[in-house]
N, C-alpha and C positions, 0 to 999 in steps of 0.2 A: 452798048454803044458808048465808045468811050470819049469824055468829054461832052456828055448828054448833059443839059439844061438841069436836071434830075440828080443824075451825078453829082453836078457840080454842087445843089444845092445841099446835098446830103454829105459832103465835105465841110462846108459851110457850116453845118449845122455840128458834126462832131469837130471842128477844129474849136466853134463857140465852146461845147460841151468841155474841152480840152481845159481851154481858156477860164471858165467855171470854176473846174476840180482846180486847176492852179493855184485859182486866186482864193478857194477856200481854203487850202492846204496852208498859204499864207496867214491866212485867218485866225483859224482855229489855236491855235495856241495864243495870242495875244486877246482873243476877246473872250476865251474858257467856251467854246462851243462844247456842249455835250456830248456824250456817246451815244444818245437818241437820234438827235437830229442829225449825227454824220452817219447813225444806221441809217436813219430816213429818206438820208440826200442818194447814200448806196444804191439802196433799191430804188426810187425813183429814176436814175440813172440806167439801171441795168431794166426798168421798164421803157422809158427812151428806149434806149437801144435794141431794145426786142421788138418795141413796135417800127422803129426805121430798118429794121431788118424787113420787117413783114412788108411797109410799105414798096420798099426797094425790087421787091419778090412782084406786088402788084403789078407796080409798075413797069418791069422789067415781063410781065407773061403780055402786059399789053400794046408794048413795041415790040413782039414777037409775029 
């Protein structure tokens, strides 16, 4: 359903996500973030996104 309440929030949420990587991207070189915590922030990320995949899946078998 396009333009689903759902949808729209799960835009929301990866434009936020967007917005995040941006502003740490800025970051990172002026305040010496490490090479941990930007592996950290990676995967955390790519864990976001697997689990908004999954809910998207949920959601979407139950307006079916």
């Amino acid at each position: 359903m396009e333009g689903s309440r759902t949808e729209q929030a799960i835009r929301r949420i990866e434009a936020a996500l967007n917005r995040i990587d941006a502003a740490s991207d800025k970051l990172a070189p002026a305040s010496g973030i490490d090479s941990e915590l930007t592996a950290r922030h990676e995967a955390l990320r790519g864990e976001v996104a697997a689990t908004l995949r999954d809910l998207d899946r949920l959601i979407e078998g139950l307006e079916q």
